[in-house]
C-alpha positions as CSV (number, residue, x, y, z in Angstrom):
1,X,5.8,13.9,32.5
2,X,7.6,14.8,29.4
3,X,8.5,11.7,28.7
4,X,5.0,10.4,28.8
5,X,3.5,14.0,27.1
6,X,6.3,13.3,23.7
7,X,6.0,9.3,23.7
8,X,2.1,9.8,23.8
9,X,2.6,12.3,20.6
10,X,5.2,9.3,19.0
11,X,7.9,12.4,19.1
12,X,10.3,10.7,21.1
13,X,10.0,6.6,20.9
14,X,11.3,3.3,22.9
15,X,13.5,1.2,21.4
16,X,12.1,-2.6,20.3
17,X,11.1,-3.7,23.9
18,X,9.8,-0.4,24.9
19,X,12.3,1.2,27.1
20,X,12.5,4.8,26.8
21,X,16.5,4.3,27.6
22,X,16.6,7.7,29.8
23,X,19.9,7.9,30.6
24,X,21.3,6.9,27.0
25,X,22.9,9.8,25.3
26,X,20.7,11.7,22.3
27,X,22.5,10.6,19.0
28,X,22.5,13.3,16.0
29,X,20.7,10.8,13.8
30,X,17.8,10.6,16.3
31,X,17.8,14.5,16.8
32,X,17.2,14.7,13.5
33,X,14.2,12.4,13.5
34,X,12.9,14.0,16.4
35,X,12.4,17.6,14.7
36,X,10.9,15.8,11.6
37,X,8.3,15.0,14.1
38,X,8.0,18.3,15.6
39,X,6.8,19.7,12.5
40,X,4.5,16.9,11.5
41,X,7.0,15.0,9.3
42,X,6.8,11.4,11.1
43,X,5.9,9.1,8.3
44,X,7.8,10.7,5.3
45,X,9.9,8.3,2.9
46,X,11.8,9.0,0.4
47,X,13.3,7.9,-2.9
48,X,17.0,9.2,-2.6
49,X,19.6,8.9,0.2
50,X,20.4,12.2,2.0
51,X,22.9,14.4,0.4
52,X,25.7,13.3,3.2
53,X,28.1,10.7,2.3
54,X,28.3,8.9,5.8
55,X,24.9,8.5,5.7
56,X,23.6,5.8,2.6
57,X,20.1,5.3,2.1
58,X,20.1,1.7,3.9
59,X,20.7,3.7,7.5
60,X,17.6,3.9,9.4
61,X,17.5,7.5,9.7
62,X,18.8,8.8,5.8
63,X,14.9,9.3,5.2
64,X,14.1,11.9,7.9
65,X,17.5,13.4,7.9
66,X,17.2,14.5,4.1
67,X,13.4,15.5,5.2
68,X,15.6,18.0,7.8
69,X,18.2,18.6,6.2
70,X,16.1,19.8,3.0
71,X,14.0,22.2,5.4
72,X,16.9,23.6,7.2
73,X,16.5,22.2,10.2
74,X,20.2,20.3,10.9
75,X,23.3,20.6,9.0
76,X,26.4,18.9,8.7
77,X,30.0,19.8,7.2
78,X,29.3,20.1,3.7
79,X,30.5,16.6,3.5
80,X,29.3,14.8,6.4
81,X,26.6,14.7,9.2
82,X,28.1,12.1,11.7
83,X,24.5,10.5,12.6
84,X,25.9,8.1,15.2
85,X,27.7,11.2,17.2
86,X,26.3,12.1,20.5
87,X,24.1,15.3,20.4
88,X,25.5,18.2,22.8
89,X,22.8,20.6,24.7
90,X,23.8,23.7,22.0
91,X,23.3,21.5,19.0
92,X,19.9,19.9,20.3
93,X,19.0,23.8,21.2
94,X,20.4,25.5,17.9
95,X,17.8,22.3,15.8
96,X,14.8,23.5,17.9
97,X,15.2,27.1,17.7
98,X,14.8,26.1,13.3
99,X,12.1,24.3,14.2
100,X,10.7,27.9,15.5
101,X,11.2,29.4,12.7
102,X,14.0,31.9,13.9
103,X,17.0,29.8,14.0
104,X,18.2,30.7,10.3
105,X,18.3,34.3,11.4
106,X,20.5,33.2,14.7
107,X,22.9,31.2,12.4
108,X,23.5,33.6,10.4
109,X,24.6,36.3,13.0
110,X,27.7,34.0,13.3
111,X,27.3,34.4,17.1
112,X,26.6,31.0,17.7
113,X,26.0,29.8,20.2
114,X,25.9,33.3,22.2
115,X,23.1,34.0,20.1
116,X,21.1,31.2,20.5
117,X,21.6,31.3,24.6
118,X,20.4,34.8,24.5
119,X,17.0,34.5,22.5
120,X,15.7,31.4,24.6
121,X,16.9,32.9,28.0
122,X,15.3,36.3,26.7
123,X,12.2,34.9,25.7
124,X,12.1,32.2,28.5
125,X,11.9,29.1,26.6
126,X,14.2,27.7,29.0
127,X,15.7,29.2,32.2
128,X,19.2,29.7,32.8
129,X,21.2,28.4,29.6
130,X,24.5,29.4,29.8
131,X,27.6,28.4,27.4
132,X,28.5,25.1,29.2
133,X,27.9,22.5,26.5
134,X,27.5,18.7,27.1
135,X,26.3,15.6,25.8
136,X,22.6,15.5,26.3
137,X,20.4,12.1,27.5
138,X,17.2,11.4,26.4
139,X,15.5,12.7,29.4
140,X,17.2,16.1,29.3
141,X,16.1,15.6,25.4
142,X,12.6,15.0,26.4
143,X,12.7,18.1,28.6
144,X,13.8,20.8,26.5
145,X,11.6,19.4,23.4
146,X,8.2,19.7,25.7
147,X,9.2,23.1,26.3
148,X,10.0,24.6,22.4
149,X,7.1,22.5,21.5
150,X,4.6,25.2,23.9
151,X,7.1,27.8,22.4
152,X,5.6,30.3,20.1
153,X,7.1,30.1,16.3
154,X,8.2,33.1,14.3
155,X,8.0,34.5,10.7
156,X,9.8,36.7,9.1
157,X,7.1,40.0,8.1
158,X,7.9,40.4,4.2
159,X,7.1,43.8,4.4
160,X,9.9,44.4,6.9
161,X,12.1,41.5,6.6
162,X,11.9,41.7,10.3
163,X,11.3,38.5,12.5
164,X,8.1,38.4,14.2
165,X,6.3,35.7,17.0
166,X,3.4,34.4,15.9
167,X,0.4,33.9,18.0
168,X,0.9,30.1,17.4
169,X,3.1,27.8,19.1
170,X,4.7,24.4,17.4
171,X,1.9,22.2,18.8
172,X,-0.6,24.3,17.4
173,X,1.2,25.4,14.1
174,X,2.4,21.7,13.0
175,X,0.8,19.1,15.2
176,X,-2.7,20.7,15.1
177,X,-2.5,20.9,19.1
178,X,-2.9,23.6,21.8
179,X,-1.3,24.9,24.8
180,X,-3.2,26.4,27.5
181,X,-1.9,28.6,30.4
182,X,-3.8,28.9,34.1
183,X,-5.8,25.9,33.8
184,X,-7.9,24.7,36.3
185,X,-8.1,21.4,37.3
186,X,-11.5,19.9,37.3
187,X,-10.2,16.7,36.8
188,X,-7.4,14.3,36.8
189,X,-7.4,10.5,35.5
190,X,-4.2,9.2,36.5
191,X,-4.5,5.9,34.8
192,X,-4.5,8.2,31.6
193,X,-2.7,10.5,32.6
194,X,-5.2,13.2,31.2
195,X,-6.5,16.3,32.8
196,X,-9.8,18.2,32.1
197,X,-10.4,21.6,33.6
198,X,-11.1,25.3,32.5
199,X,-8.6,28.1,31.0
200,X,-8.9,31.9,30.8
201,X,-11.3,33.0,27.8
202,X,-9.7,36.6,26.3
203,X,-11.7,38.7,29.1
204,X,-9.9,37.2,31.5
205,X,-12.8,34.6,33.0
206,X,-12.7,31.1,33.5
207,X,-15.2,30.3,31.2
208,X,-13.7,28.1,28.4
209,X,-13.0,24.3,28.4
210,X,-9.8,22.4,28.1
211,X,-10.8,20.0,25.3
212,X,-7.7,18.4,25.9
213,X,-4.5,17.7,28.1
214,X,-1.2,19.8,28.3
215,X,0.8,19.0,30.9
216,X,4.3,21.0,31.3
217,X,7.3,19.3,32.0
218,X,8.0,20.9,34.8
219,X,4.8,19.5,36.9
220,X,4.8,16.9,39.3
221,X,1.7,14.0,39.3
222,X,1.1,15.6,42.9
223,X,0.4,19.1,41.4
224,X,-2.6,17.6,39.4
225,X,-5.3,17.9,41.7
226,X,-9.0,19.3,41.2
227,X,-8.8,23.5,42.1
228,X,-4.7,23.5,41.6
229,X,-3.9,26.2,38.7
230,X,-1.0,25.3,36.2
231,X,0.4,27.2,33.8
């Protein structure tokens, strides 16, 4: 389901013959596109190469890794970015968290990546991340992006210089989307894979429409039947 939920939102893509190449590990070059996209940046070109020298402007990725790289969102050595390395868990992690808005301030504690593991196991954007880094595949990709995408994003209050969460998530800040917890399912179209249903209105009833579908990566097709709750 998050495979379907990203390639539906043209986050994550196929290659030429439209296989989503699961398995395949996550290169840097494609993480880098990726979090263009998460913040709405999926059709921007540019006149200049990125800044690093292993990357000229005739790679397929310079033009959205100077779009991230000019809004903070990867780094490389000062020199170099390596865009053909494979992308470990930490590294795909540490991009998102920028994409929140927060990960500057982590970065900058110089903790990393204790720092990082403790503010998504803290605010349970993922469950259990511990230090053990690896290479990560395109469908472990696909499953950490759906869940920082329902994540909330944060912004520093310039009265305190102190960090906040917003009240919006990424979907709804930069994709102009929603996420919806304890839905009911009215609905499912499987051929679509969309569900309709209704979601808690502030007093609590379940008296507001889902205009359109969420579905978490954690949810099974079996799940989605009319009067079963997701979150």
């Amino acid at each position: 389901i998050a495979v379907l939920f990203l390639t539906m939102r043209s986050i994550m893509k196929g290659d030429e013959k439209g296989r989503f190449n699961p398995n395949q590990f996550l290169t840097k070059a494609e993480a880098a596109t990726i979090v263009c996209r998460m913040i709405g940046e999926k059709n921007t070109y540019l006149a200049t190469a990125s800044k690093f020298a292993d990357v000229p402007f005739s790679h397929w990725a310079s033009q959205t890794i100077a779009v991230a790289s000019s809004k903070g969102l990867v780094l490389g050595d000062g020199k170099n970015f390596y865009p053909n390395k494979k992308l470990t868990s930490m590294e795909l992690i540490t991009m998102c968290l920028r994409v929140l808005g927060v990960g500057k301030a982590l970065d900058e504690t110089g903790a990393w990546p204790r720092a990082h593991i403790n503010f998504v196991n803290d605010q349970q954007i993922l469950q259990g991340v511990t230090a053990t880094d690896y290479y990560v595949s395109r469908i472990e990709a696909a499953k950490i992006i759906s869940q920082f995408l329902a994540a909330k994003t944060w912004e520093v209050n310039t009265a305190s210089g102190i960090y906040e969460e917003t009240e919006y998530s990424v979907l709804e800040r930069y994709l102009g989307a929603a996420s919806y917890k304890n839905v009911i399912i009215t609905s499912y179209d499987s051929s679509r894979q969309r569900i309709e249903g209704v979601y808690e209105d502030r007093d609590g009833k379940y008296t507001e429409e889902l205009p359109y579908t969420y579905i978490s990566s954690d949810l099974y097709t079996d799940d989605l039947v009319p009067g079963a709750i997701v979150d």
